[in-house]
C-alpha positions in Angstrom: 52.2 129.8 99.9 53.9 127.2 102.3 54.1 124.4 100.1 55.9 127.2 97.0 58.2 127.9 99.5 59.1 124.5 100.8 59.3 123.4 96.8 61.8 126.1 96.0 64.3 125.2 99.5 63.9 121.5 98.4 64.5 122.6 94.8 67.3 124.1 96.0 68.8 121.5 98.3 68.2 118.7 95.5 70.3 120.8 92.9 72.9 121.3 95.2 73.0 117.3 96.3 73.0 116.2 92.7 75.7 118.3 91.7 77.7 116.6 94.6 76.9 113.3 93.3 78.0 114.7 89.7 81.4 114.9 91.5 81.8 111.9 93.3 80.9 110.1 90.1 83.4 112.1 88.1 86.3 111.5 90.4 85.5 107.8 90.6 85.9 107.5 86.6 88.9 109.5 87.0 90.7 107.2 89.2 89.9 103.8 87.3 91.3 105.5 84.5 94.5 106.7 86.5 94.7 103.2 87.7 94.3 101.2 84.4 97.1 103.5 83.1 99.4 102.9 85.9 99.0 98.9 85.7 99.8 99.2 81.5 102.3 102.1 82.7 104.0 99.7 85.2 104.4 96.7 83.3 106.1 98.9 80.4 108.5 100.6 82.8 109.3 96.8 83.8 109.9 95.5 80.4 111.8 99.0 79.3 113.9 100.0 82.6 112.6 103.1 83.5 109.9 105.7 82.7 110.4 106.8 78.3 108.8 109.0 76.1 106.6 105.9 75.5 105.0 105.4 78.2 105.1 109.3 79.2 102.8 109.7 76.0 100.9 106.2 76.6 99.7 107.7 79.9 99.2 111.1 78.3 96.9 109.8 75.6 94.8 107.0 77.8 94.4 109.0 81.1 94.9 112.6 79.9 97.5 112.6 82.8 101.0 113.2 83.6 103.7 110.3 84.9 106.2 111.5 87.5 109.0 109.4 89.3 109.4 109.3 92.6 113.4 109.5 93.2 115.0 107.9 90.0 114.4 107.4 86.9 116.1 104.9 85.9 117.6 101.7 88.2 119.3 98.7 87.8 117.5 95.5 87.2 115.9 94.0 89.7 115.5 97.5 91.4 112.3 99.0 92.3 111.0 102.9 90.7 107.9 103.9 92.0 105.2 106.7 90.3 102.8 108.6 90.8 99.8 109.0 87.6 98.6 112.5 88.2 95.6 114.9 87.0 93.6 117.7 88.1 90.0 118.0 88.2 87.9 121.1 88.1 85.0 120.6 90.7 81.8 121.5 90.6 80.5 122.0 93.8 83.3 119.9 96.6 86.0 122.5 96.4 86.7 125.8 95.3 90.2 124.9 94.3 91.2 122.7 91.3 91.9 118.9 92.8 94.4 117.0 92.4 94.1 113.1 91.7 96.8 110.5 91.9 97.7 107.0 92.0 101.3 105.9 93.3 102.5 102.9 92.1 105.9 100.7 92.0 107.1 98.1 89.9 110.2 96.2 89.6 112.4 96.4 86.8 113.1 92.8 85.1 110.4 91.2 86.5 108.5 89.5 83.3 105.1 87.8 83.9 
């Protein structure tokens, strides 16, 4: 009777801990692909000047995420814009609310490998 009882908590405990894992795992994949889109994002908002349709739909497509400036839009060459690549994640068991992930970024405009 002990040991049905003990198998159930564990049982328990062991669904609750893999579902956590589940979620760590998820946001982890979530923010290589916010990153990989931010590097690709950055070096088109170098070669074009500013933050277009483009690469608005670029980062839409690859990291089913949105692009937002932070301040303007548009600069000068040789100025700097900076980013943020953010989505929201449903959790399963972390949080109760929907998260929020982003990656900042800034890139200079001109600057040409």
């Amino acid at each position: 009777m002990g040991s049905s009882l003990g198998f159930l908590l564990s049982l328990f405990f062991s669904i609750q801990v893999m579902a956590y894992v589940g979620d760590l795992t998820t946001i982890q994949q979530i923010y290589s692909v916010l990153d990989t889109a931010a590097v690709t994002a950055g070096h088109l908002i170098s070669l074009e000047g500013g933050i277009s349709k483009q690469t608005r739909n670029y980062v839409r497509e690859c990291a089913k995420a949105d692009i937002l400036p932070i301040g303007k839009d548009y600069v000068e060459v040789g100025g700097i814009i900076e980013f943020v690549v953010v989505r929201k994640y449903e959790p399963i068991i972390i949080s109760r609310d929907t998260m929020v992930l982003e990656v900042s970024r800034s890139v200079m405009i001109g600057y040409i490998d």
